[in-house]
Steps between C-alpha positions, in 0.01 A plus 500: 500500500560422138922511387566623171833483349621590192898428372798634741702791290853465486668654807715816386838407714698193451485179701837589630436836640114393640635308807759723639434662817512882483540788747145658592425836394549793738132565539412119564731463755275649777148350347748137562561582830184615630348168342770301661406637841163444461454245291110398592413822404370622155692793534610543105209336348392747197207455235351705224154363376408592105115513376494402159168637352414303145600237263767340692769300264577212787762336256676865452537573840639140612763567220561904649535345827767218393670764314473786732689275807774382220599822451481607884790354679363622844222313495691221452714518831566330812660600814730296719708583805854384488763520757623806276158676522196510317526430152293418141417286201320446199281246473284360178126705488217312664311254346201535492541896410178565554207389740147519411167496722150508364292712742193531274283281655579667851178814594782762524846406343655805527408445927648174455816561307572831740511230817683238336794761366494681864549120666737370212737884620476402871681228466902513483689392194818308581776675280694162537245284365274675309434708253497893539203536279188334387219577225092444522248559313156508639218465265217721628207509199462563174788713382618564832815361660748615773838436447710456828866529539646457848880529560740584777662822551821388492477433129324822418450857589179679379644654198661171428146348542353759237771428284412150487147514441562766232766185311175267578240688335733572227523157417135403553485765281719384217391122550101572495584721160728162303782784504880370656557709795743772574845421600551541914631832613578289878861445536645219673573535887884451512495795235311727796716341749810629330358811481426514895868376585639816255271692678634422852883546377385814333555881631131545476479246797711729689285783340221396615593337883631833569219660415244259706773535803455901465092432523489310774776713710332828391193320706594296774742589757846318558306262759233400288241564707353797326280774642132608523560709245690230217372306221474130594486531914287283688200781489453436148315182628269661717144682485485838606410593860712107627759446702839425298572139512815374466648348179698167477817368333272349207325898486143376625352705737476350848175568670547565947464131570886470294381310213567585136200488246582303277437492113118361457269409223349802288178680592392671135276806410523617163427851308487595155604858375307582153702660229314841574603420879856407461534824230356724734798382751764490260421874392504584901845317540676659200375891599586745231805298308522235279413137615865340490576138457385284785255748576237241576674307736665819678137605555391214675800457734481831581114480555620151737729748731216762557291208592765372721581808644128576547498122691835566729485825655691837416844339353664633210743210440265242306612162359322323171663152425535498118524178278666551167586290193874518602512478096735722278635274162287427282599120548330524848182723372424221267576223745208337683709449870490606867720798490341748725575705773368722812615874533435660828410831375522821758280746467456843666177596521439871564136590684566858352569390113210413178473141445633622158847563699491221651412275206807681339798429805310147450604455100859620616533223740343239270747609255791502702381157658496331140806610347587278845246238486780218490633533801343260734433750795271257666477143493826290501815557382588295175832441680414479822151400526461678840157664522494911506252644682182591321344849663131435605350698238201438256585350197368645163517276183406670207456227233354719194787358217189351321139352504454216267172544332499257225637101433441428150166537375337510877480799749710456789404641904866459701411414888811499721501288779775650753573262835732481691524682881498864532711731774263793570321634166562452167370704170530299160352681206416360182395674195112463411357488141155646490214305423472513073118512567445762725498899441772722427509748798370833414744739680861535332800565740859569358767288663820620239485451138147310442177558753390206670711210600394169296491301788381562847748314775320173710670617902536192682572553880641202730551495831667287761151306669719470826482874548189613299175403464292504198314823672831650546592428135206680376532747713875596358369447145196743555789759661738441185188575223446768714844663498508395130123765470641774680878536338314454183268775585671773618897412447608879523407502901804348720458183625424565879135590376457130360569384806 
């Protein structure tokens, strides 16, 4: 393993302000305390692995990478309980910036540098101690590299991720070309910290707890313990044709002998829906109208409650957990941070109605979720920091903001690595570039203005490996493509015949 460093850049805040212990944000308050109860566990661990195809400029990209973590104050934190909660500072970037590990001489690097990134995210940063974030570059062959950047979740959210690599490859960019780089868009933290505290004194606080409060009470009754027939009640957790089980406090499902499953280790299966395949859906979702904004991502959740329906039994009452940005100001779209959220999202799904219909209720509740998405419905309180209760539901992230496809003068492939433990079954979607050097698909399908979709989306299912195994994963993937083929096929029949 072979250090290379290049000079430090000069921090953007003052020495004054680096040291002084901050208030966490809102959405890292309940990453912090599920870390703090479980501190052996790489709960938060995150990576993202770039491969670089061509003439890589080694020299430019130590100087990107030194610049990129001056300018990003989050990666530059550390966390520290105090006897007045948890709280953060700013430390000086890491030196070195950037790692590098020659793999050329191994039979397959690419095997190699997979194993040594999966062991390097199994392991369990110490926000305390270390730093949040580190860089490595594996050198795989001639004109081949893989750039690796691991960091915790706490410090960034997946749009904040994609707005960091986007900054990085900016200023490989500039730096492999001899031109000065771009001034930062990123603001500084306290400036999005101010904005959160307006926000909580703020009637759209009030706005928007009411209107949560008015969700949840329109669903569950005034015990709590919900009915058969309710989004988020303990059936949600169980195949068809079971017998209920229980739920406890902490909202796992508790199997006859009392125990709670736990949160385990991902089992994977992955799909990939072609352009012509995702624009064959997305003209089945939208029906006769016009495809509104959001359109994609309404699709997909809605396609997630058939399937979930389809999995649970005849209930109407269907729960999707929803993360969101949780970003409105242009300060915190340009902001590379961890400032998202999770929106329980209830959805009513009618065995009678077109997928079309419900695709459409589903854009109204996405809507009237986001002009909300602030509100911390679930996870702890910024002023409390008592946990809310999180309804066993699948969780559907759809992360198609971007694809970066180019750094500098080489092509770039983006490989997420998510880790971490799941609750049931999760659904993170990515968008997918086609391959430059294969054929154009011969069949054109309208999907709004244009005919096929640039991209085709990469579906990544996870799924808690304490209650499913990899046969069982496969199995639900095979049902979801299906459900996916027949809506798509005939969307004009109700949705009792799909089932």
């Amino acid at each position: 393993m072979t250090p290379e460093t290049s000079p430090a850049p000069a921090p953007p805040t003052s020495t004054r302000a680096r040291g002084r212990p901050r208030h966490l944000a809102a959405a890292q308050y309940g990453i912090w305390e599920s870390q703090r109860h479980a501190p052996a566990v790489p709960l938060h661990e995150c990576g993202v692995a770039l491969t670089l195809t061509g003439a890589l400029d080694r020299l430019a990209l130590h100087r990107a990478v030194a610049r990129a973590l001056g300018e990003t104050e989050t990666l530059r934190t550390r966390f520290h309980m105090t006897p007045h909660g948890p709280r953060r500072a700013l430390v000086p970037p890491p030196l070195p910036v950037l790692t590098v590990t020659d793999l050329r001489h191994e039979a397959d690097p690419e095997a190699v540098a997979d194993a040594r990134i999966r062991a390097d995210l199994a392991t369990v940063t110490d926000l305390a101690r270390q730093d949040p974030c580190a860089h490595e570059l594996f050198l795989l062959g001639p004109e081949r590299a893989l750039l690796y950047f691991r960091y915790h979740h706490i410090v960034l959210d997946g749009f904040g991720q994609y707005l960091y690599l986007r900054r990085l490859a900016e200023l490989y960019e500039a730096f492999e070309s001899g031109r000065a780089p771009t001034a930062p868009a990123a603001v500084p933290l306290d400036r999005l910290a101010a904005d959160e505290a307006a926000y909580l004194r703020s009637p759209q606080y009030a706005e928007d707890a009411a209107y949560w409060h008015a969700e949840r009470s329109s669903t569950v009754p005034p015990d709590g313990s919900g009915g058969p027939g309710t989004p988020g009640h303990p059936a949600a957790a169980d195949a068809p044709g079971t017998p209920r089980h229980p739920v406890a406090a902490d909202g796992h499902a508790v199997p006859p002998d009392g125990h709670a499953v736990p949160p385990g280790p991902a089992v994977s299966r992955t799909a990939v829906l072609t352009p012509h395949r995702l624009g064959t859906l997305l003209a089945a979702g939208r029906g006769e109208g016009p495809a509104p904004v959001g359109h994609e991502a309404a699709t997909l959740i809605a396609a997630t409650a058939v399937w979930s329906y389809d999995r649970h039994g005849a209930r109407t009452g269907i729960v999707v957990n929803l993360p969101v940005m949780a970003r409105r100001s242009r300060a915190e779209l340009d902001t590379p941070a961890q400032l998202a959220n999770e929106l329980p999202l209830r959805l009513a799904v009618d065995p009678d109605a077109s997928f079309a219909a419900l695709v459409r209720h589903t854009g109204v509740k996405v809507r009237e979720a986001l002009r909300h998405q602030r509100h911390r419905a679930v996870g702890p309180s910024p002023r409390t920091a008592e946990p809310v209760a999180t309804p066993p539901a699948p969780q559907v992230n759809v992360m198609t903001f971007g694809a970066l496809s180019g750094f500098g003068s080489c092509r770039a492939t983006c490989r997420p690595y998510p880790v971490g433990l799941v609750a049931d079954i999760d659904l993170n979607v990515y968008r997918e570039l086609p391959d430059p050097n294969e054929g154009r698909e011969q069949e054109k399908v309208r999907t709004g203005p244009g005919h096929l979709p640039p991209y085709g989306l990469r579906l990544e299912f996870r799924a808690n490996s304490h209650r499913h195994r990899p046969g069982d994963v496969s199995r639900h993937r095979r049902r979801f493509l299906e459900l996916l083929d027949a809506v798509a096929g005939r969307p004009d029949l109700p949705l009792a015949r799909h089932l």
